[in-house]
C-alpha positions as a Markdown table, in Angstrom:
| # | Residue | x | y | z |
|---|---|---|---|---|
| 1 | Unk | 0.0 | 0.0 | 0.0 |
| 2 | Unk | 1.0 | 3.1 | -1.0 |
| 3 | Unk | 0.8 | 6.7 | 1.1 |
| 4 | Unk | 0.9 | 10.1 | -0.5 |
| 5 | Unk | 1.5 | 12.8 | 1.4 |
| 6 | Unk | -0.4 | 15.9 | 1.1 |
| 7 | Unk | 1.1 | 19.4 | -0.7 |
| 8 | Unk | 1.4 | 21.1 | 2.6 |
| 9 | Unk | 3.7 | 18.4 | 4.2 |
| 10 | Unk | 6.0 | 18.2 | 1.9 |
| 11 | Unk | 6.0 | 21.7 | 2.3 |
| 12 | Unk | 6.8 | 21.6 | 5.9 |
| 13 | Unk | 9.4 | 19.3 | 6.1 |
| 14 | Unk | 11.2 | 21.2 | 3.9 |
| 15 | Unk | 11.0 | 24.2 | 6.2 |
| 16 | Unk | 11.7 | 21.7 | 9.0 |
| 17 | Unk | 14.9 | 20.4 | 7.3 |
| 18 | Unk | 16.1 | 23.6 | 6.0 |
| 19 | Unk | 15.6 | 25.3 | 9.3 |
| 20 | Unk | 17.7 | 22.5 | 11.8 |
| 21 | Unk | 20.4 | 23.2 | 9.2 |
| 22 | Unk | 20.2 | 26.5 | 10.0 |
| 23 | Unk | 20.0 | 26.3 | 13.7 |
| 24 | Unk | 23.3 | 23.6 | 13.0 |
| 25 | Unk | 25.2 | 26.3 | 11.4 |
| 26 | Unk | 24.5 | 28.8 | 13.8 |
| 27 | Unk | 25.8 | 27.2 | 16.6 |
| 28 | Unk | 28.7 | 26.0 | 14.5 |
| 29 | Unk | 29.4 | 29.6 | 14.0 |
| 30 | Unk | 29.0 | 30.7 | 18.1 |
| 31 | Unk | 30.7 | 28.1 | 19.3 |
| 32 | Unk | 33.3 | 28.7 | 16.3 |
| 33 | Unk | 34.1 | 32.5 | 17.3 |
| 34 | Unk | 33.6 | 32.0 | 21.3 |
| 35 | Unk | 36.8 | 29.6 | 21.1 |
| 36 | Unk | 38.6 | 32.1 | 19.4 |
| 37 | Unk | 37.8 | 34.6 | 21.1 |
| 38 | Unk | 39.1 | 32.5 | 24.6 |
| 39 | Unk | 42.1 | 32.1 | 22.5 |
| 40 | Unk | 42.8 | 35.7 | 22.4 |
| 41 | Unk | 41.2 | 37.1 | 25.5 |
| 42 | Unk | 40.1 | 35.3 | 27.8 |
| 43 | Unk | 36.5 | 35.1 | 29.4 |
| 44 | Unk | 36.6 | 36.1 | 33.2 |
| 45 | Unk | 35.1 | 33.7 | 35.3 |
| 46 | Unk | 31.7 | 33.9 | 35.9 |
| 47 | Unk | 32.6 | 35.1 | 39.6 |
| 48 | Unk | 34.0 | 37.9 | 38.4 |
| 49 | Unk | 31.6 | 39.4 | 35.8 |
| 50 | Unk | 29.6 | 41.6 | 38.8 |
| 51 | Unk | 32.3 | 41.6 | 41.5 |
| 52 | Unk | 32.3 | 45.4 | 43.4 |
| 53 | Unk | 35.2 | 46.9 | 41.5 |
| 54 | Unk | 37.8 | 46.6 | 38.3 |
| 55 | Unk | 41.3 | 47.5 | 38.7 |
| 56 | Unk | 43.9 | 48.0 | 35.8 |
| 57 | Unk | 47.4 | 48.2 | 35.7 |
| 58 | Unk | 49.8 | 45.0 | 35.7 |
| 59 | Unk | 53.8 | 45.0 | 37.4 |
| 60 | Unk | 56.7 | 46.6 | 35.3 |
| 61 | Unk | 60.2 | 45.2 | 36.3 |
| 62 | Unk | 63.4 | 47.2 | 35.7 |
| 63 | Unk | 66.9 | 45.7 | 35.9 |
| 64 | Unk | 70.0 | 47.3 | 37.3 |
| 65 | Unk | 73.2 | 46.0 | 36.5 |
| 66 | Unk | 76.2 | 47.3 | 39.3 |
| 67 | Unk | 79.1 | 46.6 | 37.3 |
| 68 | Unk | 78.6 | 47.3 | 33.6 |
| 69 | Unk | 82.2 | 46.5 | 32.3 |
| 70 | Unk | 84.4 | 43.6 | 32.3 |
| 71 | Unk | 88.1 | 42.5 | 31.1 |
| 72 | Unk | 89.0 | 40.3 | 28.5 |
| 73 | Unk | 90.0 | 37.0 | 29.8 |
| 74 | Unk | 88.4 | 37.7 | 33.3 |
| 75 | Unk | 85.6 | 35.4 | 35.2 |
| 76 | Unk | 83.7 | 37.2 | 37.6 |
| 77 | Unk | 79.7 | 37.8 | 38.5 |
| 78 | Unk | 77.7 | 40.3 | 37.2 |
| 79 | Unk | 74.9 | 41.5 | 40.3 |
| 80 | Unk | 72.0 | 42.1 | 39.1 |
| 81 | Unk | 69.0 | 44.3 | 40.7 |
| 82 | Unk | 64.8 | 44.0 | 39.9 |
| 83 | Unk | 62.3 | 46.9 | 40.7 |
| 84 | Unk | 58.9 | 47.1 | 40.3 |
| 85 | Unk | 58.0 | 50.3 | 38.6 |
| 86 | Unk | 54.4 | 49.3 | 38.1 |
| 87 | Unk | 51.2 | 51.0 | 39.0 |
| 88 | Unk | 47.7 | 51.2 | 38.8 |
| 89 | Unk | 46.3 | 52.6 | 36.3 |
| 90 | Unk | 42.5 | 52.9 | 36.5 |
| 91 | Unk | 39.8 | 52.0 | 38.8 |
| 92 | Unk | 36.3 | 51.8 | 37.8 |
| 93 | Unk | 33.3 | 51.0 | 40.5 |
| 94 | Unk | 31.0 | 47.8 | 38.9 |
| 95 | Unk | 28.6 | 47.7 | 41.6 |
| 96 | Unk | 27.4 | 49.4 | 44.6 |
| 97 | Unk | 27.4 | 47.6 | 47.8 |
| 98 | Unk | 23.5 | 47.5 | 49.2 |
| 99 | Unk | 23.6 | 51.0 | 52.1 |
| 100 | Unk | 21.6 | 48.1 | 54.6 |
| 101 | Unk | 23.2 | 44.8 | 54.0 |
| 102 | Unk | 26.4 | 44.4 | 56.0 |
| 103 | Unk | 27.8 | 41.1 | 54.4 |
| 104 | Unk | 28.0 | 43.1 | 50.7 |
| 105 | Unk | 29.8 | 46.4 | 52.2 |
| 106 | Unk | 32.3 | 44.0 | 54.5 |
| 107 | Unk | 32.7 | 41.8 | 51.0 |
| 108 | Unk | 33.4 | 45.2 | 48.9 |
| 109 | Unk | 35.7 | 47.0 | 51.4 |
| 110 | Unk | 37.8 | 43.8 | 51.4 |
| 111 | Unk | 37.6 | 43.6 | 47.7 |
| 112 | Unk | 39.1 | 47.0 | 47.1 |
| 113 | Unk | 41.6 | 46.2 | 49.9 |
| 114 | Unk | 42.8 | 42.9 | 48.1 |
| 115 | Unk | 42.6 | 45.1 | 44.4 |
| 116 | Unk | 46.0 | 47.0 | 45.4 |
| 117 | Unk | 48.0 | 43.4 | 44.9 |
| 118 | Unk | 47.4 | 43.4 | 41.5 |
| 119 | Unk | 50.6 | 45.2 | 40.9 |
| 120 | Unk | 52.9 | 42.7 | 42.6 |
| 121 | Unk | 54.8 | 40.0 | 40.6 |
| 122 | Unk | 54.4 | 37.1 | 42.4 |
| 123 | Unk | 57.0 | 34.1 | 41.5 |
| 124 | Unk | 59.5 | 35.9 | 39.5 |
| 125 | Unk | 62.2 | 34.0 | 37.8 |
| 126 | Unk | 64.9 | 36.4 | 35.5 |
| 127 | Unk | 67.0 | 34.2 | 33.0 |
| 128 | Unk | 69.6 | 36.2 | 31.8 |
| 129 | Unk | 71.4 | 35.2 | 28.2 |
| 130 | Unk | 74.2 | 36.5 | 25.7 |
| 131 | Unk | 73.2 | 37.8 | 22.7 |
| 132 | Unk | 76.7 | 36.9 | 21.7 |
| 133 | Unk | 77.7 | 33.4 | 23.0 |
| 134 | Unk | 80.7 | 32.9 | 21.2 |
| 135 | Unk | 82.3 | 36.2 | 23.7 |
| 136 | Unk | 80.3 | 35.6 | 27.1 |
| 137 | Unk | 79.8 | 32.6 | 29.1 |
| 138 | Unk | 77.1 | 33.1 | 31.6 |
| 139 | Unk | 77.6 | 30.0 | 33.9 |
| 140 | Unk | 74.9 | 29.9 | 35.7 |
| 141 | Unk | 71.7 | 32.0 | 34.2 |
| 142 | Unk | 68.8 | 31.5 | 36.6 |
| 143 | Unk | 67.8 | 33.2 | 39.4 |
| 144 | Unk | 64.4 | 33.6 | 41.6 |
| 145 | Unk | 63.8 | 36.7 | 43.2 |
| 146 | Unk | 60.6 | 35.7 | 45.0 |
| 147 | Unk | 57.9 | 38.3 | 45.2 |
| 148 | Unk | 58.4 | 42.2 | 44.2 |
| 149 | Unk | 55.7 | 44.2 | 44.9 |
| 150 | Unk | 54.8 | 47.7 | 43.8 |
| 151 | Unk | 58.4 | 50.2 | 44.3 |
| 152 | Unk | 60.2 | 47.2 | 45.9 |
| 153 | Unk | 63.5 | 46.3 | 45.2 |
| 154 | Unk | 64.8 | 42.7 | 44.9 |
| 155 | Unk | 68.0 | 41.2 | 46.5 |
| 156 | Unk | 71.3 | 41.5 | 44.1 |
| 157 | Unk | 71.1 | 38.3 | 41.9 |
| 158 | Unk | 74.5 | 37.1 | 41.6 |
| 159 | Unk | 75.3 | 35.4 | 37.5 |
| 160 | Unk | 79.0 | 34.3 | 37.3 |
| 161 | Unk | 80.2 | 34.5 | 33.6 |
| 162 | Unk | 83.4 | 34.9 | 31.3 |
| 163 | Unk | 84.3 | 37.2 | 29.2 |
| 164 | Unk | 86.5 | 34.7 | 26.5 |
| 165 | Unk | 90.1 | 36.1 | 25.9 |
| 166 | Unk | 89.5 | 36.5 | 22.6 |
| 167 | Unk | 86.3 | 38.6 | 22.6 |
| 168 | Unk | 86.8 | 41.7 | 21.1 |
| 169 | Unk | 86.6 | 45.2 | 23.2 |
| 170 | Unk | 83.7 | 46.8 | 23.1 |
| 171 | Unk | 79.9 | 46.7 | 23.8 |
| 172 | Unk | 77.8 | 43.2 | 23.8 |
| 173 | Unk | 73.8 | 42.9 | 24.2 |
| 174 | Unk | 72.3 | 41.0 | 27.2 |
| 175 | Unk | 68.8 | 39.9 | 27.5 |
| 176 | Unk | 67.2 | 39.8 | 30.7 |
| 177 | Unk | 63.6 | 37.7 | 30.5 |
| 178 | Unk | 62.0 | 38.0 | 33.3 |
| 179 | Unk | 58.7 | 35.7 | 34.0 |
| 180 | Unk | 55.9 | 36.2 | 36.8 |
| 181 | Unk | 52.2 | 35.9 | 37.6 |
| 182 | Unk | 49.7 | 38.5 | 38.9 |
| 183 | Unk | 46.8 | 38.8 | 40.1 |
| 184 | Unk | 44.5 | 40.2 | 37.0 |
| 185 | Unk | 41.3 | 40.3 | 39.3 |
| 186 | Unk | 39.6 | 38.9 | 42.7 |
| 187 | Unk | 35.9 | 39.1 | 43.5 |
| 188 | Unk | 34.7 | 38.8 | 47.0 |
| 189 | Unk | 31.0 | 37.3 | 47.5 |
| 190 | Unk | 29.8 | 38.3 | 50.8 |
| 191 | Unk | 27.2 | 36.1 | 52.6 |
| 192 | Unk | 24.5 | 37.3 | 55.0 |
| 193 | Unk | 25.1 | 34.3 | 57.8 |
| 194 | Unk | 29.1 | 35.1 | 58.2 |
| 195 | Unk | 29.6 | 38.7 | 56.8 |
| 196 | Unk | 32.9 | 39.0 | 58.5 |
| 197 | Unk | 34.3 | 36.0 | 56.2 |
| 198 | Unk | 33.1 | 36.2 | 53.2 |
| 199 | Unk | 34.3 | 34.3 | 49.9 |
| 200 | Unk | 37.5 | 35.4 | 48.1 |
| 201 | Unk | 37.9 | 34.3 | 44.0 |
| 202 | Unk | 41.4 | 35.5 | 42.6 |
| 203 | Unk | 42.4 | 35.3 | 38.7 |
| 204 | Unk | 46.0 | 35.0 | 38.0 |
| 205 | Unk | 47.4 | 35.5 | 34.9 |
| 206 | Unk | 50.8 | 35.1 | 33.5 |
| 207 | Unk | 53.5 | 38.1 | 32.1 |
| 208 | Unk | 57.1 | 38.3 | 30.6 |
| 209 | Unk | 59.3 | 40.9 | 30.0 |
| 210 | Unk | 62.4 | 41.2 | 27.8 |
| 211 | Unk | 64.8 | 43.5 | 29.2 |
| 212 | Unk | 68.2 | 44.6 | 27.1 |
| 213 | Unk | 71.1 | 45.3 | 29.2 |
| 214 | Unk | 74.8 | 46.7 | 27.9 |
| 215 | Unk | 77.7 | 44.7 | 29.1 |
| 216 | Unk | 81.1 | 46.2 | 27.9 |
| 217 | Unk | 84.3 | 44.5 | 27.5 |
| 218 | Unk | 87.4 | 46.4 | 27.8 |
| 219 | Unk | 91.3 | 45.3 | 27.5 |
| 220 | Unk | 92.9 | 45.1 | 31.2 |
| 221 | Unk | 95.7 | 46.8 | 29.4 |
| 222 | Unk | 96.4 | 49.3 | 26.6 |
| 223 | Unk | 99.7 | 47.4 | 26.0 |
| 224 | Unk | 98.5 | 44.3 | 23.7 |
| 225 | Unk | 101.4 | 42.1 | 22.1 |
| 226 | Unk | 101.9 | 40.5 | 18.6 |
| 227 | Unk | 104.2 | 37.9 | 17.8 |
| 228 | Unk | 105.6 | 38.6 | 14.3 |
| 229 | Unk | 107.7 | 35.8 | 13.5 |
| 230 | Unk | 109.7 | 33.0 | 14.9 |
| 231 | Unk | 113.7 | 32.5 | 14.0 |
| 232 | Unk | 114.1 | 29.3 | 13.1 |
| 233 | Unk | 110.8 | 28.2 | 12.1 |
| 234 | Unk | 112.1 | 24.3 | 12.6 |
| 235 | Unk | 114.1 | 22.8 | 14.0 |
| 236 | Unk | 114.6 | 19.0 | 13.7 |
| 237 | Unk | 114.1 | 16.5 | 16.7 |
| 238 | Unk | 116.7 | 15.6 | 18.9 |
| 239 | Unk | 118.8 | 18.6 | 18.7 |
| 240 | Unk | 120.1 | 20.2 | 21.6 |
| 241 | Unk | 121.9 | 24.1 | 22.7 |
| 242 | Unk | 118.9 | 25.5 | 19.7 |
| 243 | Unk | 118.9 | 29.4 | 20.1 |
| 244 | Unk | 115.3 | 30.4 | 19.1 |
| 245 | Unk | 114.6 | 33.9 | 18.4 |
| 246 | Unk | 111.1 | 35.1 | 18.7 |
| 247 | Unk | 110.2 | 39.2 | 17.2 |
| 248 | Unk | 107.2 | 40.6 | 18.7 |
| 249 | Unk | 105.5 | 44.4 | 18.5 |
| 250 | Unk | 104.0 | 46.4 | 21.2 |
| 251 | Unk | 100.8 | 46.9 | 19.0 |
| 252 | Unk | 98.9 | 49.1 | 21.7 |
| 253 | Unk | 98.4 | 52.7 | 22.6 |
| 254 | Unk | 100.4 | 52.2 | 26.2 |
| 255 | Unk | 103.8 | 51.7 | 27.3 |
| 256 | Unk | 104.8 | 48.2 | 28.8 |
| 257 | Unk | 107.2 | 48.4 | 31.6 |
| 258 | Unk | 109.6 | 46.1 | 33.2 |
| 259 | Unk | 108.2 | 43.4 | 30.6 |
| 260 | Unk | 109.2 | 39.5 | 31.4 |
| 261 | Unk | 108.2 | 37.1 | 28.6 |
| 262 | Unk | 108.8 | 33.7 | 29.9 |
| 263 | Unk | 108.8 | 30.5 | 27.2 |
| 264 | Unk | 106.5 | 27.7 | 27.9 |
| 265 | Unk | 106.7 | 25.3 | 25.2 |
| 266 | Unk | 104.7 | 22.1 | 24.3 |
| 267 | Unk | 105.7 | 18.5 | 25.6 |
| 268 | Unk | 108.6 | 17.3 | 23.6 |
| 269 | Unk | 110.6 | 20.7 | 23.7 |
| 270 | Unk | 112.4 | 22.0 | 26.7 |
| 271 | Unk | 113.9 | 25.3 | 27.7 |
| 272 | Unk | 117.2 | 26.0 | 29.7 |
| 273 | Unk | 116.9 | 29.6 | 29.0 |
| 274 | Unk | 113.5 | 30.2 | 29.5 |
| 275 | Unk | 113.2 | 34.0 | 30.1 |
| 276 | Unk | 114.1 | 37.0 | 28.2 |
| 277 | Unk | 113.5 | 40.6 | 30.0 |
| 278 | Unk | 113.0 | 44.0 | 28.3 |
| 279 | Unk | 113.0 | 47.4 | 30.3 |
| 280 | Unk | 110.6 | 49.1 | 28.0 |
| 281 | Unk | 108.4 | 48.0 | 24.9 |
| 282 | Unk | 106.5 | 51.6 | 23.5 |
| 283 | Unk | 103.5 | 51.5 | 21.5 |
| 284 | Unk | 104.7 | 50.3 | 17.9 |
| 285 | Unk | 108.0 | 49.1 | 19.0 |
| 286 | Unk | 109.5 | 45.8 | 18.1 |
| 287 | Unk | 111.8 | 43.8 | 20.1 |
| 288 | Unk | 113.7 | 40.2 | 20.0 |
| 289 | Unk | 113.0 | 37.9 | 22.2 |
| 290 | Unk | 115.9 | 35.2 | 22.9 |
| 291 | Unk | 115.8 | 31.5 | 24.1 |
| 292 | Unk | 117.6 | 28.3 | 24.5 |
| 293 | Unk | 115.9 | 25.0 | 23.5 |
| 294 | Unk | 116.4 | 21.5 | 23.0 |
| 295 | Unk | 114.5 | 19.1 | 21.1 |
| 296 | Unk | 113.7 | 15.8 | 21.9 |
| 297 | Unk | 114.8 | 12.6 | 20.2 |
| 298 | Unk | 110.5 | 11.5 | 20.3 |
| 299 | Unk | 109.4 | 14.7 | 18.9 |
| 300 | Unk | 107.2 | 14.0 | 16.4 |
| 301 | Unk | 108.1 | 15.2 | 13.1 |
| 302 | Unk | 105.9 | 17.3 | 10.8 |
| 303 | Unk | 104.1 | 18.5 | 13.9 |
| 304 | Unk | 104.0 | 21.9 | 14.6 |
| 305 | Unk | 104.5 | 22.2 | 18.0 |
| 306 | Unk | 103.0 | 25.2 | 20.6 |
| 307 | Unk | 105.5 | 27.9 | 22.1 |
| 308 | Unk | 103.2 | 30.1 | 24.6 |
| 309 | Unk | 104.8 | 33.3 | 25.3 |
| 310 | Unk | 103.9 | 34.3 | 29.1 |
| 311 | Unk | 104.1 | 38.3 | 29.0 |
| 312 | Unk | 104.4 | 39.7 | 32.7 |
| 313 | Unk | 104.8 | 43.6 | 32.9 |
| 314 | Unk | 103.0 | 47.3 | 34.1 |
| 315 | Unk | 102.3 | 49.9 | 31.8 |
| 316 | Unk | 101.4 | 53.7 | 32.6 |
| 317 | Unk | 98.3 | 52.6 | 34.8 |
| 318 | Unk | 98.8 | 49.1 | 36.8 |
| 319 | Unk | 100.9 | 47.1 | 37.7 |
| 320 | Unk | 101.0 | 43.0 | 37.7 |
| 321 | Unk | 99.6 | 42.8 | 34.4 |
| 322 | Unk | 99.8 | 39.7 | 32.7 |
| 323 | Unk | 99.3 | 38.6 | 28.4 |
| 324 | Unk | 100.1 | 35.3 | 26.7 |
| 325 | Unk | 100.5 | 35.1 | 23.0 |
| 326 | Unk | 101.4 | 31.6 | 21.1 |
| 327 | Unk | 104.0 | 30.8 | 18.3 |
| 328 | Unk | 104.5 | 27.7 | 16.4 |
| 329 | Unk | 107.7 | 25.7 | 15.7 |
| 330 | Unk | 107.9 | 23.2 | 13.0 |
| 331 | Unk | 109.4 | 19.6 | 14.1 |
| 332 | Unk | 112.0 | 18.4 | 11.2 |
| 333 | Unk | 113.1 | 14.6 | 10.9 |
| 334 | Unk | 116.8 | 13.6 | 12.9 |
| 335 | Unk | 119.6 | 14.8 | 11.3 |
| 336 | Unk | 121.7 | 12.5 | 9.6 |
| 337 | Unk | 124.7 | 14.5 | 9.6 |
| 338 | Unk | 125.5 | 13.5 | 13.5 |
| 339 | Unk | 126.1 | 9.9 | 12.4 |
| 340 | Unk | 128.2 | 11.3 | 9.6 |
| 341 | Unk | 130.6 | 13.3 | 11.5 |
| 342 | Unk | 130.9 | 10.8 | 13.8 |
| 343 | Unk | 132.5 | 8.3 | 11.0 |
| 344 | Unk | 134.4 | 11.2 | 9.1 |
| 345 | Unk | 135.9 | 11.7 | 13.2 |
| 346 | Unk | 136.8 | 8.0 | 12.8 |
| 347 | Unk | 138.6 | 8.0 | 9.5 |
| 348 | Unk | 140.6 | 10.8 | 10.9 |
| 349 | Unk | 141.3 | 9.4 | 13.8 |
| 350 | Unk | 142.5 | 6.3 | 12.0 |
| 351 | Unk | 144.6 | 8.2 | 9.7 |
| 352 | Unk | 146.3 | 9.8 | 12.4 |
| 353 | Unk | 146.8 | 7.1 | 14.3 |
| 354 | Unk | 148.4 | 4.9 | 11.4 |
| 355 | Unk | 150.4 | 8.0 | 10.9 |
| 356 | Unk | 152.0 | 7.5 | 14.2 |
| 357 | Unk | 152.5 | 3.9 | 14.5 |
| 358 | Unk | 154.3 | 3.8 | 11.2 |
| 359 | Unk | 157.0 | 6.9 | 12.0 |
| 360 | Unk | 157.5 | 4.6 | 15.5 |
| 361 | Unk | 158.1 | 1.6 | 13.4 |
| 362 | Unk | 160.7 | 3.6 | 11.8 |
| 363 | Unk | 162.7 | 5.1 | 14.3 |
C-alpha cells in the first residue's frame, strides 16, 4: 500500500529540514568564534563578571646591573637588581554595595583592599642570556627573586660569567627575561550568615618581559702584544743548545714596563733559557725575544709544536699585568749528519793514528 503525502507536508518538512540546518550552522558559527575569542582574551570567570570593583594596571620590572664592564680574559659575577615600577592605572566602581546589608559592604571593602595586589609579581624568575655566545659565558643563568611588589626592590642576583680572551673590546647585548604571575582580578562574594568572612575568588594570569642590558668588554691593558715571527721556524728532533729567536711588536696605545716574557713550550721541547727581560716596549716598537731549546729525540716530526709566550709587565696605569700570545715551531726529521761526523771523526782518527805507529816503526 501506497501513502501520499499531502502538498502542505512536503511543504513543511522542507522548512523543518532547511531550518535544523540553519540552527546547526549557527551554533557552529557561536561556538566557532567563542573559542577564538578564549584564544585571544580570555573570558573572566563567571565570579567575576559583577564583582564590586575593576582594577587596571599590571607590574613593570626594571633591571639594574652594578658593574657594567668587564676584562678580557676575566671570570667574575655580574649582580644584578629588579624593581617594580608598576602602577595602577585605572579603577572603575562595577557595583554598589547595598547602604543596609552588612555582608556586601564588608565583602566590597575587602575587595578593594585585596585590588591593590594586582601590581605585585608574584613568582619571579629572571633568566639572563648573551646575545653573543661565542664572547660571554654566563655559567649559571637563573635566578628567583621571589615576590616584588609595587616600588620594591629585589635582592642582588649574583650570575657568574666569562668574558672569553678573545672577545673583542667593546659593547655586547644582554637579555634579561624575566617571567611572573599576577593577580589580574579577585571578587569577594559576601554572605548574609558570616559577613565577617566572606568568599574570596582570585584570577591570576601570566606576564614576561624582555629587558636589554649593555655589558662592555674592555682590554685590562692598553699594552697588547703580537708575535711577528719565529727565527728558526724548525728545527729537527733531537737537537740540543737551539737558540730560538722570537720578534714581537707592542701593538697598543700604552707603554709596557719592566716586561718578562717567559717561554712555555709544548711536551717534547724543553727550555734552559726560559726567560728574556726587556725594560721598555713603547706603543709600535719591536723587540727580540731570545731562548735556548732542546729538542727531543721522540718529537714527532711534521708537527707543529705550541710555544706560549707568558708576558708579565706594568704599563702607565697598573701594575702586575699579565698577556700570553702563542707561536708555532715546526718539528723536522733527525739529522743524519750527526752519524756522519761521527764516522768522518773515525777515519781521521784512524789516519792519524796509522800515521803515528808507522814513523814509530821507523825510528
Amino acid at each position: 500500500m501506497t501513502y501520499k503525502l499531502p502538498g502542505y507536508s512536503i511543504r513543511y518538512a522542507l522548512f523543518a529540514g532547511l531550518s535544523c540546518f540553519l540552527v546547526l550552522a549557527l551554533l557552529t558559527i557561536c561556538l566557532g568564534s567563542s573559542k577564538a575569542t578564549e584564544a585571544g582574551a580570555p573570558i573572566p570567570p563567571e565570579e567575576f563578571g559583577d564583582d564590586y570593583y575593576k582594577v587596571y594596571g599590571t607590574p613593570n620590572l626594571t633591571v639594574s646591573l652594578e658593574q657594567t664592564r668587564v676584562y678580557q680574559g676575566e671570570q667574575t659575577s655580574l649582580l644584578l637588581t629588579l624593581t617594580n615600577r608598576g602602577r595602577i592605572t585605572s579603577f572603575q566602581v562595577n557595583e554598589e554595595p547595598g547602604a543596609n546589608k552588612k555582608e556586601e559592604i564588608l565583602a566590597a571593602q575587602k575587595e578593594l583592599e585585596l585590588e591593590k595586589q594586582r601590581t605585585v609579581a608574584q613568582d619571579v624568575s629572571i633568566r639572563l642570556l648573551a646575545e653573543n655566545q661565542s664572547a660571554i659565558d654566563i655559567k649559571r643563568s637563573v635566578a628567583f627573586p621571589g615576590n616584588i611588589r609595587e616600588g620594591q626592590t629585589s635582592a642582588r642576583l649574583e650570575f657568574p660569567l666569562e668574558a672569553y680572551k678573545n672577545a673583542r673590546p667593546g659593547r655586547y647585548l644582554l637579555y634579561a627575561i624575566a617571567n611572573y604571575t599576577y593577580q589580574r582580578d579577585v571578587a569577594v562574594k559576601g554572605d548574609e550568615d558570616r559577613p565577617e568572612t566572606p568568599d574570596v575568588f582570585y584570577w591570576y594570569d601570566s606576564l614576561s618581559q624582555t629587558i636589554p642590558l649593555i655589558l662592555t668588554v674592555e682590554r685590562r691593558s692598553g699594552a697588547q702584544f703580537e708575535i711577528l715571527d719565529v727565527s728558526p721556524s724548525a728545527l729537527p728532533a733531537g737537537t740540543q743548545d737551539n737558540v730560538i729567536k722570537i720578534r714581537i711588536k707592542n701593538v697598543g696605545h700604552d707603554v709596557a714596563k719592566d716586561l718578562m716574557a717567559r717561554l712555555r713550550p709544548e711536551s717534547g721541547l724543553y727550555v734552559s733559557v726560559d726567560e728574556s727581560p726587556i725594560p721598555a716596549l713603547q706603543p709600535q716598537q719591536e723587540a727580540e725575544l731570545l731562548y735556548k731549546m732542546d729538542v727531543s729525540k721522540d718529537a714527532v716530526p711534521g708537527k707543529r709544536y705550541q710555544l706560549k709566550v707568558l708576558f708579565e709587565f706594568s704599563d702607565s696605569y697598573r701594575d702586575d699585568l699579565s698577556d700570553a700570545e702563542n707561536a708555532y715551531l715546526q718539528i723536522e726529521p733527525e739529522s743524519s749528519s750527526q752519524p756522519l761526523a761521527a764516522v768522518i771523526l773515525l777515519v781521521v782518527l784512524a789516519a792519524v793514528l796509522i800515521v803515528v805507529v808507522k814513523r814509530r816503526s821507523k825510528s
